[in-house]
Structures are given as C-alpha cells and as structure tokens.
C-alpha positions as CSV (number, residue, x, y, z in Angstrom):
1,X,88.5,10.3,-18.6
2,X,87.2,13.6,-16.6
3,X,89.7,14.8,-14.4
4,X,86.9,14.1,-11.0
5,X,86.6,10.5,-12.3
6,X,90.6,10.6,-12.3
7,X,90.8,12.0,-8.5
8,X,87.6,9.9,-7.8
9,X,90.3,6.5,-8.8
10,X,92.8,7.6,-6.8
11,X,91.1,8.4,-3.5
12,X,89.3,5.2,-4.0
13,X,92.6,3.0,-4.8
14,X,93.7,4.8,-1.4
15,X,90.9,3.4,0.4
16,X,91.1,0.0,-0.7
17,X,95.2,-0.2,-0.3
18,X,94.5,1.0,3.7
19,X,91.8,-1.7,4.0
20,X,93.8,-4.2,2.7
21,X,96.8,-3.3,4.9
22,X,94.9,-2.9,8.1
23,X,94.2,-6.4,7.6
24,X,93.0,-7.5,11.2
25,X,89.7,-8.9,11.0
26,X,89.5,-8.0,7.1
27,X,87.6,-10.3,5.1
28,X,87.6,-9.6,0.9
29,X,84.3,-11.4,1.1
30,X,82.7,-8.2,4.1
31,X,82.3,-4.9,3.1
32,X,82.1,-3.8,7.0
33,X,84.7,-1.4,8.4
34,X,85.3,-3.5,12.1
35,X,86.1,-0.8,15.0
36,X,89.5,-1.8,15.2
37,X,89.5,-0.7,11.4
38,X,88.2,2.9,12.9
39,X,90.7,3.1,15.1
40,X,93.6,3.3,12.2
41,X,91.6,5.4,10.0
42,X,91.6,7.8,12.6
43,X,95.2,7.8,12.3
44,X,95.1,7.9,8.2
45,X,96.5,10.8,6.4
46,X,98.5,14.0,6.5
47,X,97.0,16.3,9.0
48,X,99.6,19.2,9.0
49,X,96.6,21.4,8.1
50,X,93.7,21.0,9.9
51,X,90.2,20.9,8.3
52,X,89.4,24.8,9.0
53,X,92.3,25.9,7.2
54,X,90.8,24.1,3.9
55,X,87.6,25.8,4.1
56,X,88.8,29.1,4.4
57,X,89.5,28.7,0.7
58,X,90.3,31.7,-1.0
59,X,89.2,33.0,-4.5
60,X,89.3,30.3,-6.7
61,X,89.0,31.9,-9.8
62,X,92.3,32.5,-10.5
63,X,94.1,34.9,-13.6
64,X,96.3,31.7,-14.5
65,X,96.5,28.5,-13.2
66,X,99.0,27.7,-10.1
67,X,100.3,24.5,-9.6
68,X,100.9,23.1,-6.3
69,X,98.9,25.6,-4.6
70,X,98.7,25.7,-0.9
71,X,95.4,25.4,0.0
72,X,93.0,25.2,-3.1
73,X,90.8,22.1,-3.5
74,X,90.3,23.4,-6.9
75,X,90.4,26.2,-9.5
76,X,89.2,27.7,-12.8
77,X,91.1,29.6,-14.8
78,X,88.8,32.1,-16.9
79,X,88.9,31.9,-21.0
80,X,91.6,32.9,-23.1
81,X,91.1,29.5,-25.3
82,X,90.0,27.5,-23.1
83,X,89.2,28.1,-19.5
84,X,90.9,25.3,-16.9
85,X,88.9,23.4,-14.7
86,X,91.9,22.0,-11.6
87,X,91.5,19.5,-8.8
88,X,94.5,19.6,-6.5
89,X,95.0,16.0,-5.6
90,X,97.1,16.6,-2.2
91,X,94.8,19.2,-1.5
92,X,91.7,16.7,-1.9
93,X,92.8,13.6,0.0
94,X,93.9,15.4,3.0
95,X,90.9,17.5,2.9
96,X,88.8,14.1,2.6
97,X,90.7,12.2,5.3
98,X,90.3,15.0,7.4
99,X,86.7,15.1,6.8
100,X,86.6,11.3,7.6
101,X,88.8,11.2,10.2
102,X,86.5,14.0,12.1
103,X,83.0,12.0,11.4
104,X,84.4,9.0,12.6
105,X,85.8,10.9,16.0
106,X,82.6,12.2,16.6
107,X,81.1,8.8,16.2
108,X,83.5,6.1,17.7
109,X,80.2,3.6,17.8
110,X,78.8,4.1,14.1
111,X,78.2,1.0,11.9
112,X,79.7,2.2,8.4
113,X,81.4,0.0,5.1
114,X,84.1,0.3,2.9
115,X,81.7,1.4,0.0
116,X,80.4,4.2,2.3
117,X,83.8,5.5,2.3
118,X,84.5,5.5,-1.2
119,X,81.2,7.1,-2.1
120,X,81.9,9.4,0.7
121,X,85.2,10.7,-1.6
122,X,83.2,10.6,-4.3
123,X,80.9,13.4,-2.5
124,X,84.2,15.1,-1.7
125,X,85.1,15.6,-5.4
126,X,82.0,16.1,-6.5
127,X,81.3,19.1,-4.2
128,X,84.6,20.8,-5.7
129,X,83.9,19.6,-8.8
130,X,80.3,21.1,-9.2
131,X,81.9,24.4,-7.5
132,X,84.3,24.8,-10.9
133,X,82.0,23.8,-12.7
134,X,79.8,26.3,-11.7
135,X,82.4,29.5,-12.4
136,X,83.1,27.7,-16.1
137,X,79.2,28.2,-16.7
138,X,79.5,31.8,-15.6
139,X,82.5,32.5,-17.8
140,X,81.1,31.2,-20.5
141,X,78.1,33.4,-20.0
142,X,80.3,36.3,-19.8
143,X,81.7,36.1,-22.9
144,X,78.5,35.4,-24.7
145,X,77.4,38.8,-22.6
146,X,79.8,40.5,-21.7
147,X,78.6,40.7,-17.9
148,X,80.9,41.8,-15.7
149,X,83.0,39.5,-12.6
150,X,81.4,39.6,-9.1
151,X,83.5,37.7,-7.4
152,X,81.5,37.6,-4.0
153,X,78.2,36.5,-5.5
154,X,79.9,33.7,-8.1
155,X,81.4,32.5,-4.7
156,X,78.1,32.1,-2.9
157,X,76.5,31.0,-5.8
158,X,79.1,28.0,-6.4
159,X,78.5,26.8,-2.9
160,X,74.6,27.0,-3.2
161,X,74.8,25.1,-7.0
162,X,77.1,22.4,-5.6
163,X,75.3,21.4,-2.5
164,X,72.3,21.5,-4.7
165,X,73.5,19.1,-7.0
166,X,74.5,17.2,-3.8
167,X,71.3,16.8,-2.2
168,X,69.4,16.4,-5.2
169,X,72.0,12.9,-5.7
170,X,70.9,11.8,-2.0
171,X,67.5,12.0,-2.7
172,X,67.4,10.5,-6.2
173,X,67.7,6.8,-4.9
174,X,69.8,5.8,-7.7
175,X,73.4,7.0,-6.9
176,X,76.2,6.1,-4.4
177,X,75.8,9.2,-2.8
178,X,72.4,8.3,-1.7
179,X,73.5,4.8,-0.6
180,X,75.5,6.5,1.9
181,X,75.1,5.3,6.2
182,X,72.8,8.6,7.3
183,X,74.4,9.6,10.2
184,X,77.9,9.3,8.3
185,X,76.8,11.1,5.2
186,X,74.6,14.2,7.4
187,X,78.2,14.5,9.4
188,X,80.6,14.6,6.3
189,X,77.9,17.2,4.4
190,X,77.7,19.6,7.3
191,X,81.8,19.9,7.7
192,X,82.5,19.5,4.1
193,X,80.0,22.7,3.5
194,X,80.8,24.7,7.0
195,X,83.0,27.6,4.7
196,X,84.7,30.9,6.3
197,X,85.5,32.5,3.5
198,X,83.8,35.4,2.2
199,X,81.2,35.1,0.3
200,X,80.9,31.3,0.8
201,X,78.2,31.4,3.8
202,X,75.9,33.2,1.8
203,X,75.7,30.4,-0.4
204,X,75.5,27.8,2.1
205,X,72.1,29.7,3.4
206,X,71.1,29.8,-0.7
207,X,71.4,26.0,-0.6
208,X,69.3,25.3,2.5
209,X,66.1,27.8,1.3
C-alpha cells in the first residue's frame, strides 16, 4: 500500500476512535457530526504549533532524508537509487486538526458529517502528497536532462500542480473530495493553501490563473 493511503488509514482510524468516544448523541446508524460533537473537536489534537508555523514550510527537497523533522509535512529526497517520497505522520495530523479545528471555529453553526471529515484528511494528504510527487517528476527529468535545481520555482510550481490536482477532484463529481460540505471544504482549501514561505505564494497565484 502507498504511503498516502497508509497516512490516509490512520487519520481516518483517528476520526472514527474520537467519534466513537465523544459518544453523546452518537448514533452508528447517523453520519451527522451534532454541535456538541463540534464542541470537542475543537478541543482535538496537539496544538503546540499553531497552523502558521506549518505553512511556513521550508525547502522540502532535502540532500537526505531526516526523520522526525520538526516541521515538514513531507519530503523528497533527490535520486541516488531511488529518490524518497516522506509523509511525516505527527506533522500531518496536527496540521489537519488544526486545519479542522480553525474551519469549525470560524463556523460554530455549520451542518457537516463524519465522512466530510475523513475526506477532508484525505484532501490534507493529498495536497502534500501531490506536492512530493511533483519534485520526484522534476528529478526524474533532471536526470534524463541534466537540467539544473531551482529550488524557488520547483516550490511554486508544487503548490500550483497540487491545488490543481485538487480542484480538478472537486469538480470531477466522482470523488470524496467533491462530496465535501461547500462551505467546509472552501474554508479548509483556503488555510490549507495560505503558504509564507518563499517561493510558495507564487504558486498559489499559478493555481488560481
């Protein structure tokens, strides 16, 4: 199984062990998040670094891969046989329940499920995901061409390929993301997306054209 499908589980698993435990007013049988539900999730997660500090991400294309790191959602580690594509799980679910936990602050009164917030994590990995994905594609051009490493423009140029790969997914009609609640899924895109690291806003302005 693909590593995003693998952080994908566990954010999900997450979600439905909170659920469960919340328990007042839960019913297996409604997929409906009740407000007192809201009120815990607000409450859910490790917040010693708020959402700002996670999207002033520095370079993520790194000389070897670092464990652990910090701050990094992800990583790719350029070729010496092969390249490594890296999800940092802590990183992710505290960037995702922050994320969440923001939206749902914003919006004490908005009608969302459980499945909106599971296929709200899986936008969350998919937007890093996409982003690695991205700087393996330009590695591997590299070595076919021997082109050289911009690091700026790679950055703005992940951003732009990953929130197009997102938008294109909410306008298909046939995936998860585009089941999303509107409101929920235009507030999660905009702070999941709003960078301030170099390079990055560039990209976002790429995207939008």
């Amino acid at each position: 199984m693909a590593i995003e499908k693998d952080m994908i589980k566990i954010l999900h698993k997450e979600i439905d062990q909170f659920i469960i435990r919340d328990g007042d007013g839960y019913s297996p049988y409604s997929d409906a998040v009740h407000p007192g539900m809201i009120e815990s999730i607000l409450g859910h997660g490790d917040f010693n670094k708020p959402l700002e500090e996670f999207l002033n991400q520095p370079v993520d294309v790194l000389p070897e891969w670092q464990p652990g790191h910090q701050i990094l959602l992800g990583s790719y580690t350029p070729m010496h046989s092969p390249g490594i594509v890296a999800l940092y799980e802590h990183n992710m679910r505290n960037f995702f329940w922050r994320a969440a936990n923001e939206v749902l602050s914003a919006n004490r009164n908005i009608f969302i499920t459980v499945s909106n917030l599971k296929h709200s994590a899986e936008l969350v990995v998919y937007k890093v995901w996409w982003h690695e994905l991205f700087h393996f594609c330009c590695d591997v051009f590299r070595q076919l061409f021997g082109s050289k490493y911009d690091s700026m423009t790679e950055e703005a140029l992940a951003v732009a390929y990953s929130r197009l790969k997102m938008l294109e997914l909410r306008a298909s009609g046939k995936s998860k993301i585009s089941r999303i609640q509107p409101l929920f899924f235009s507030e999660i895109l905009q702070r999941i997306y709003s960078y301030t690291s170099p390079g990055t806003g560039t990209g976002q302005d790429m995207a939008i054209r």
